[in-house]
C-alpha positions as CSV (number, residue, x, y, z in Angstrom):
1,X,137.6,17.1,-179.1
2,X,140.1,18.8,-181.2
3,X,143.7,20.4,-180.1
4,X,142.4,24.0,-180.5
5,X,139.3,23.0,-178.3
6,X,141.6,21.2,-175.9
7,X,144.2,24.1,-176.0
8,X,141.5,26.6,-174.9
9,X,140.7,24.0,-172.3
10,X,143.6,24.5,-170.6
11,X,143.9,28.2,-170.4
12,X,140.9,28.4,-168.4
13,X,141.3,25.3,-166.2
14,X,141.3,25.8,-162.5
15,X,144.3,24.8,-161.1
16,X,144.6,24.2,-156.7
17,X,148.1,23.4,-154.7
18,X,147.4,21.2,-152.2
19,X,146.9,23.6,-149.4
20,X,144.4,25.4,-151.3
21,X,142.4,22.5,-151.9
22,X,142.9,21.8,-148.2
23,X,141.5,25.5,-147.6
24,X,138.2,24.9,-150.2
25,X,137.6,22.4,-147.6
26,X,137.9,24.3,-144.9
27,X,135.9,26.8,-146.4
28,X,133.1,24.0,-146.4
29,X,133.4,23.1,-143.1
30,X,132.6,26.5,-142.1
31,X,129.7,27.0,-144.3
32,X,128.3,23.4,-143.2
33,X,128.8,24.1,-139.6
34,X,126.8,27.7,-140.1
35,X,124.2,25.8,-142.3
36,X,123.4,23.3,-139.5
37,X,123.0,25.5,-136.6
38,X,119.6,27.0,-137.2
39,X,117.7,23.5,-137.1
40,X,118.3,22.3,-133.7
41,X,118.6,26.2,-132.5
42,X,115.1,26.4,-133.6
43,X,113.5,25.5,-130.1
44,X,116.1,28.1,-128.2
45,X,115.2,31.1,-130.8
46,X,111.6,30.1,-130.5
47,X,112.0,31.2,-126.4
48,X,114.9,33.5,-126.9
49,X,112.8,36.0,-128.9
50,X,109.9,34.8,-127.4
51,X,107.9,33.5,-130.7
52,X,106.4,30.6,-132.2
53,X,108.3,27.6,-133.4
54,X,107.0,27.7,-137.1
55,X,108.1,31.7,-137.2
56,X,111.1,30.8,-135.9
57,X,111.5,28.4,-138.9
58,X,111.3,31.7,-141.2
59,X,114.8,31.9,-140.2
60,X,115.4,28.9,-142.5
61,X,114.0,30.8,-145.3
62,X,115.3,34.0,-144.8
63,X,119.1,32.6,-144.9
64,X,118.5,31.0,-148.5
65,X,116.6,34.1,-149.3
66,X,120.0,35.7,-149.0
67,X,122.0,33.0,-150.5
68,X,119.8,32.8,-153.7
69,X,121.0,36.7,-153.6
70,X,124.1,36.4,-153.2
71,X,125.0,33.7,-156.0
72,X,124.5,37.0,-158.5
73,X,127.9,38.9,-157.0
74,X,129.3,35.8,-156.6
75,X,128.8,34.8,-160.3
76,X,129.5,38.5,-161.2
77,X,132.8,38.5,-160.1
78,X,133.6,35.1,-161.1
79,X,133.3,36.7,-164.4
80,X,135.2,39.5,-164.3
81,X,138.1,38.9,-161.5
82,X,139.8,35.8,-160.1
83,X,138.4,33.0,-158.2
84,X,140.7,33.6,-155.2
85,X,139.0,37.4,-155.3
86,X,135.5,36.1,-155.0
87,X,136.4,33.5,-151.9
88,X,138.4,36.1,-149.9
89,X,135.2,38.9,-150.1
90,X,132.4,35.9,-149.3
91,X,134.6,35.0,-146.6
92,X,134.7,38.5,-145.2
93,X,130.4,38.9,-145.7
94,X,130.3,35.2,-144.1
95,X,132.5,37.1,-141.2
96,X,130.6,40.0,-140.8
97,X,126.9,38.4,-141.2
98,X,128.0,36.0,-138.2
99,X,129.2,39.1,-136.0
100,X,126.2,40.8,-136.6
101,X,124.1,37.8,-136.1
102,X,125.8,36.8,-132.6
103,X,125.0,40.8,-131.4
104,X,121.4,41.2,-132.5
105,X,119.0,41.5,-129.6
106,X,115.7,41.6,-131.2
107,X,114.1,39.3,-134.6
108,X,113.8,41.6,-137.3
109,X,117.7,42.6,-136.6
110,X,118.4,39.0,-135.8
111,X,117.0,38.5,-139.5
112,X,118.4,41.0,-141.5
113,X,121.8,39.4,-140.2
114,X,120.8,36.2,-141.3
115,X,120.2,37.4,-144.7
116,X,123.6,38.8,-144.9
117,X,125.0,35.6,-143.4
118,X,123.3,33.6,-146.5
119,X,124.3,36.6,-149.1
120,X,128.2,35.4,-148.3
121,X,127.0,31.5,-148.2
122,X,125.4,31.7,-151.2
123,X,128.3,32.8,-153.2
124,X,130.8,31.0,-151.8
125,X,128.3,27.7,-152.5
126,X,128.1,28.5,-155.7
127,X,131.6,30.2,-156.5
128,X,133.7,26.5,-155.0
129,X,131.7,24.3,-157.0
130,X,132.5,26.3,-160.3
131,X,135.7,25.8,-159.1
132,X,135.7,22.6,-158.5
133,X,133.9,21.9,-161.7
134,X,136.4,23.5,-163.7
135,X,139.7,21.4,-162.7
136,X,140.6,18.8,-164.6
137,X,138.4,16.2,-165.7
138,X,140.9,13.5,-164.4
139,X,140.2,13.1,-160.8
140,X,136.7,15.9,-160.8
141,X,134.5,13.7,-159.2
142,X,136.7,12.6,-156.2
143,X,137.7,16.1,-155.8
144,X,134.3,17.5,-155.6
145,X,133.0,14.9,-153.4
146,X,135.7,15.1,-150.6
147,X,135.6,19.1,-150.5
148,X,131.8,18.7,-150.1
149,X,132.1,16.0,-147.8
150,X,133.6,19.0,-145.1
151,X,130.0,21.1,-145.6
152,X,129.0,17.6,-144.0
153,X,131.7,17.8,-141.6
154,X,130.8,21.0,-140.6
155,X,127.5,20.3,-139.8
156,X,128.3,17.5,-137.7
157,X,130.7,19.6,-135.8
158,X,128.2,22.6,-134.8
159,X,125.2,20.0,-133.2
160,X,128.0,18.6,-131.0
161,X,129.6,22.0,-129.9
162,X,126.2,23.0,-129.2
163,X,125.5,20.1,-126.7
164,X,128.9,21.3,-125.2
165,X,128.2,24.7,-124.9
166,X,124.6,24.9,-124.6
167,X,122.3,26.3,-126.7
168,X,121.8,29.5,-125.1
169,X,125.2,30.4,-125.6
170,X,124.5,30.8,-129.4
171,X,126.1,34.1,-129.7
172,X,129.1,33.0,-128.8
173,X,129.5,30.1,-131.4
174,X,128.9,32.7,-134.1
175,X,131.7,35.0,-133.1
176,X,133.6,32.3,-133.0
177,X,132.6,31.4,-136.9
178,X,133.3,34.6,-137.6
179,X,136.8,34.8,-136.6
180,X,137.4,31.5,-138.1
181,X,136.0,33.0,-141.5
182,X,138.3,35.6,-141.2
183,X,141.6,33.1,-140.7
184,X,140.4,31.3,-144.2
185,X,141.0,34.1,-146.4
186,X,145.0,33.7,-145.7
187,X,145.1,30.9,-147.3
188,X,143.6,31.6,-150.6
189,X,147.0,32.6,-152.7
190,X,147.3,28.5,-154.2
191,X,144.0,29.2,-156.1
192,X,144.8,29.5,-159.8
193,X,141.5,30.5,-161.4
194,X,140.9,32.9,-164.3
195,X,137.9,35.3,-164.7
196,X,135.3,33.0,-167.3
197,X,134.8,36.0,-169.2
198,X,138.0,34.3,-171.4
199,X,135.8,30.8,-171.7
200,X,136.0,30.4,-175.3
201,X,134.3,27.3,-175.0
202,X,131.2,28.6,-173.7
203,X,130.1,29.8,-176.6
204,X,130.2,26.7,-178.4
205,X,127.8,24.8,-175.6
206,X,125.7,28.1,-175.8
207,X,125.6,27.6,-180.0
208,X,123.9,23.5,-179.2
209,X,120.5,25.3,-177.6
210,X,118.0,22.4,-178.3
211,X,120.0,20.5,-176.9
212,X,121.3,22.8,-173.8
213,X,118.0,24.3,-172.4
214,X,116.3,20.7,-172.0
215,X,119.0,19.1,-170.1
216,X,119.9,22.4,-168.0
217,X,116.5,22.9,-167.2
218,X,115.9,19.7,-165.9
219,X,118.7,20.2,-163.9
220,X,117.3,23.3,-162.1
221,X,114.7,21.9,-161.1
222,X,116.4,18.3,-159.6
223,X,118.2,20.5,-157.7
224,X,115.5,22.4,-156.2
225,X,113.6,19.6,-155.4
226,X,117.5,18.0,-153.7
227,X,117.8,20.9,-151.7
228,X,114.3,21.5,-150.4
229,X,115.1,18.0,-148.9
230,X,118.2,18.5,-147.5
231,X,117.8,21.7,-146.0
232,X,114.1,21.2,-144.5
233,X,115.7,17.4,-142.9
234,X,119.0,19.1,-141.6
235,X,116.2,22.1,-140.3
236,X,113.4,20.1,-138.8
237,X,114.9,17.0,-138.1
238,X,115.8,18.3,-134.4
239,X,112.4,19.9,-133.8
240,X,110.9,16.7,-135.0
241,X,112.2,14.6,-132.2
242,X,111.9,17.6,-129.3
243,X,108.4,17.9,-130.0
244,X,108.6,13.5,-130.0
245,X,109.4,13.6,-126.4
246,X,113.2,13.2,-127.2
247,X,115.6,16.2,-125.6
248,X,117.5,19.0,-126.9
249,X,120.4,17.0,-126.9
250,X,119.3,14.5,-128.5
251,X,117.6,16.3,-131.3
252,X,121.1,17.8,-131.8
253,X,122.8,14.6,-132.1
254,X,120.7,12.8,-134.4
255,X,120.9,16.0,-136.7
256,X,125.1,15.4,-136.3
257,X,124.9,11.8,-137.2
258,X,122.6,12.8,-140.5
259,X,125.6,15.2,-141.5
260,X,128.5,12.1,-140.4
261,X,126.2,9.9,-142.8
262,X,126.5,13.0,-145.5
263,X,129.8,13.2,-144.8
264,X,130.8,9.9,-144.9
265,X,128.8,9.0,-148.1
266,X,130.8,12.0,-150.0
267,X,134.2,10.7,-148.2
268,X,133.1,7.5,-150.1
269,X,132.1,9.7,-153.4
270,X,135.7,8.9,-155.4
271,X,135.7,5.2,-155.5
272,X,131.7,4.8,-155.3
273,X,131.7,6.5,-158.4
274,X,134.3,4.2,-160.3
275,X,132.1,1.2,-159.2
276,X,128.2,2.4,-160.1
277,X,128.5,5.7,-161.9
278,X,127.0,9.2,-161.1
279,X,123.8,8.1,-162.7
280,X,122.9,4.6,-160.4
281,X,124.3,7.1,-157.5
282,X,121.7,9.5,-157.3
283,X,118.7,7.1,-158.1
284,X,119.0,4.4,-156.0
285,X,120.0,7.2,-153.6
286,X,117.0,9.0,-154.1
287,X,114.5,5.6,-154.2
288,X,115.9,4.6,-150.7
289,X,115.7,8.2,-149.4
290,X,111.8,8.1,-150.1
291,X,111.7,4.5,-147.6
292,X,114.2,6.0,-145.2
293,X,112.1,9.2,-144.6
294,X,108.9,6.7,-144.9
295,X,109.9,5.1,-141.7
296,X,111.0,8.0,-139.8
297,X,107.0,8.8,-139.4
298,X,107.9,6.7,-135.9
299,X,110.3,8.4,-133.6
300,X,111.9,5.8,-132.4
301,X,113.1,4.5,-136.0
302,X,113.9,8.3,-136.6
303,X,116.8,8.0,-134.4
304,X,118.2,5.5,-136.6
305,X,116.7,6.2,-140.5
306,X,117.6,10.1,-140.7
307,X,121.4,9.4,-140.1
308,X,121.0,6.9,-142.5
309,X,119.1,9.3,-144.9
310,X,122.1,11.6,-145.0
311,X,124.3,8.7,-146.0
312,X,122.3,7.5,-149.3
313,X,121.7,11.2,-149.7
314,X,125.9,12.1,-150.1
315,X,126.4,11.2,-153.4
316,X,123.4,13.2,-155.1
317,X,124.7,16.7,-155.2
318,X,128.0,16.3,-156.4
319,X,127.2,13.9,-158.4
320,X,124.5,15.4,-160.4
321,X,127.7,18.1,-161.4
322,X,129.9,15.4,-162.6
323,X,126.4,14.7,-164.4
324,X,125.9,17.6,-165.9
325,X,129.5,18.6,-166.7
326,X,129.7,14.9,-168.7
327,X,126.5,15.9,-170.5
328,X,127.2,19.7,-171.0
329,X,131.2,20.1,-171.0
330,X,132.8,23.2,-170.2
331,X,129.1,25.1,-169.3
332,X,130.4,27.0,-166.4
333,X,127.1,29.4,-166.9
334,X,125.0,26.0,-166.9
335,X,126.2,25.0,-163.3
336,X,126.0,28.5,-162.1
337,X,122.4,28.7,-163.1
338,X,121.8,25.4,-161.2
339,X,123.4,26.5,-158.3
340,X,121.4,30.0,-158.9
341,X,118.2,28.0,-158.9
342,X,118.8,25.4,-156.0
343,X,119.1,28.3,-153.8
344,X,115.5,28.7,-154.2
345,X,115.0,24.8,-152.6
346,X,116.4,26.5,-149.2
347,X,113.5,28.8,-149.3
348,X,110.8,26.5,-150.5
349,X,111.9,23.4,-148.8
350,X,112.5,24.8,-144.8
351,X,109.3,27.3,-145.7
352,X,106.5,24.4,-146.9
353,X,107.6,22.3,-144.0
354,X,107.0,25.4,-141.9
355,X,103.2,26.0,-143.0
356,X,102.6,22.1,-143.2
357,X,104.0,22.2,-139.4
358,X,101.8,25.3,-138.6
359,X,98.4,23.4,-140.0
360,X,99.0,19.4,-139.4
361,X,101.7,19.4,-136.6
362,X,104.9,17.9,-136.6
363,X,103.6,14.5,-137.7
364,X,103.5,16.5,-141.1
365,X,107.7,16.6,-141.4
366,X,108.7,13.0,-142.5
367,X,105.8,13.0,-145.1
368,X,107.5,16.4,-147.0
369,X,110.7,15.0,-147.0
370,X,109.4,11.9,-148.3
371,X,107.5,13.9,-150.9
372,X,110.6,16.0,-152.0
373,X,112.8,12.9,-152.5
374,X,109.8,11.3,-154.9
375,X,109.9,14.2,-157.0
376,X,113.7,14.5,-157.4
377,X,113.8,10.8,-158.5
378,X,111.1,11.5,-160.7
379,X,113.1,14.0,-162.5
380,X,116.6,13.0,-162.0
381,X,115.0,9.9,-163.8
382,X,113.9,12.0,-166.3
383,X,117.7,12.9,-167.0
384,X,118.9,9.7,-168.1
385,X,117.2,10.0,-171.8
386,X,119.8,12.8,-172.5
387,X,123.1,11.7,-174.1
388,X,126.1,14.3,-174.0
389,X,126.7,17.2,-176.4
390,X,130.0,16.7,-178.8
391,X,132.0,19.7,-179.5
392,X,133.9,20.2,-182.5
């Protein structure tokens, strides 16, 4: 790359203070923990609002239907104002969608706070992995697998506090996110981030189309296919095992240890990488997800394969950016698009398992994962015939 190229490099590089790097992962902790509360709460809004179990899983949907929305202000102002901007407003929607949420009385208000609730997780999703994406190459992969590793943290916290508090008290555990969303925007100030509209190096990836479009497109749709998985096992898992014979509790905690296995797997992200690559990551990831997911068509080795499933599963999303962003450097609107697109996996994903729940029963749940982590492989493996762009 030359000096020019590297010079405008460096005027739009994010740059984070420590404590604002702390914060990002805050910021994921908070968006896990919300993530993770609708699976095992699926039971208790089932009798709450007095309706089925699989319309109760439209809650699922309806909360990436929001967060597929919401990448477009997120992106939007990415674009035209600073990155600190764009956290502090998603952290105030996140805020008010959990107030709202924790107040509504009947399903279709219930709903329509969930959508805003996903509006404000959708961009911040997709707003702190541009982010992250856009520091500097030396140390990118560690740093986007430790601040994702808190989403996983997160979502072990909120099963726990759940058996604590007891699932009926859900109201009160969403006031209590939204407070805590509203303490993360004071510590926004050490996040040094430029609007992309100055990304003069766009234009050059834009310029290198037959070569862009293939590999972003195949990109899309791995991570569709990732996060139909992720979300319908982190959704389903819990009602899986209630409707087993196991108890609330326990469908709770088995859904906590599948978030410490993603958490601990993306803990692991930095060094893993160093020794087997982003590539050998996310397949063998992927090939033992399909035998983990397999197995769990028994019960009792469910208790033990779906926190293992989140373990082998860690390493795939961030990974696949450190992917793309070695194959396609400096395409900012590539990974937004991706993380555009993946949005629509939360809706598909939660939704298919729903309407293979309502026709075949429960026993139908493993099998999807199982077919969602087959067809990720089969593209991610797709990816590897690509070799990166060169700019001038």
């Amino acid at each position: 790359m030359s000096s020019s190229s590297t010079s405008r490099e460096a005027s739009t590089q994010v740059e984070l203070t420590t404590v604002a790097l702390g914060n990002l992962t805050g910021v994921f902790i908070l968006i896990g923990a919300t993530s993770s509360l609708f699976g095992p709460l699926l039971v208790t809004f089932s009798h709450h609002f007095s309706i089925s179990l699989p319309r109760a899983g439209e809650v699922l949907s309806v909360y990436f239907v929001g967060a597929l929305i919401g990448v477009v202000p997120g992106w939007w102002g990415l674009k035209h104002t600073t990155g600190r901007r764009v956290l502090t407003v998603s952290l105030l929607t996140v805020a008010l969608g959990t107030l709202c949420t924790g107040l509504a009385h009947s399903w279709i208000l219930f709903l329509a706070s969930i959508s805003l609730l996903g509006l404000g997780f959708g961009s911040l999703d997709m707003s702190l992995n541009v982010l992250l994406a856009r520091t500097a190459v030396a140390g990118r992969a560690h740093r986007l697998s430790f601040v994702n590793a808190g989403y996983g943290l997160g979502a072990v916290i909120c099963p726990l506090l759940l058996v604590l508090v007891h699932p009926r008290n859900f109201p009160a555990v969403f006031a209590g996110i939204s407070l805590l969303a509203v303490l993360l925007t004071s510590f926004n100030a050490g996040v040094h981030a430029p609007a992309l509209k100055t990304e003069a190096l766009q234009g050059e990836i834009n310029a290198h189309k037959s070569q862009r479009w293939p590999i972003l497109l195949s990109f899309v749709a791995a991570y569709i296919f990732y996060v139909a998985m992720e979300t319908s096992a982190s959704g389903w898992i819990s009602s899986q095992l209630q409707r087993g014979g196991y108890s609330t509790t326990t469908g709770s905690l088995v859904t906590a240890a599948f978030w410490m296995g993603m958490t601990i797997g993306r803990s692991l992200g930095g060094p893993l990488h160093r020794i087997f690559n982003d590539r050998r990551l996310i397949l063998g990831g992927l090939s033992l997800a399909v035998l983990a997911d397999l197995a769990a068509t028994s019960n009792h080795l469910a208790l033990a394969t779906y926190p293992l499933l989140g373990l082998i599963l860690a390493s795939v999303f961030p990974m696949g950016l450190v992917w793309y962003t070695r194959l396609l450097p400096h395409d900012s609107d590539g990974v937004t698009l991706i993380l555009f697109a993946m949005m629509a996996g939360g809706v598909i994903g939660p939704g298919g398992v729903s309407l293979l729940v309502s026709h075949f029963g429960v026993r139908a749940i493993p099998f999807a994962f199982a077919g969602f982590a087959a067809l990720d492989l089969a593209i991610f493996a797709s990816i590897v015939r690509f070799t990166p762009v060169e700019l001038s």
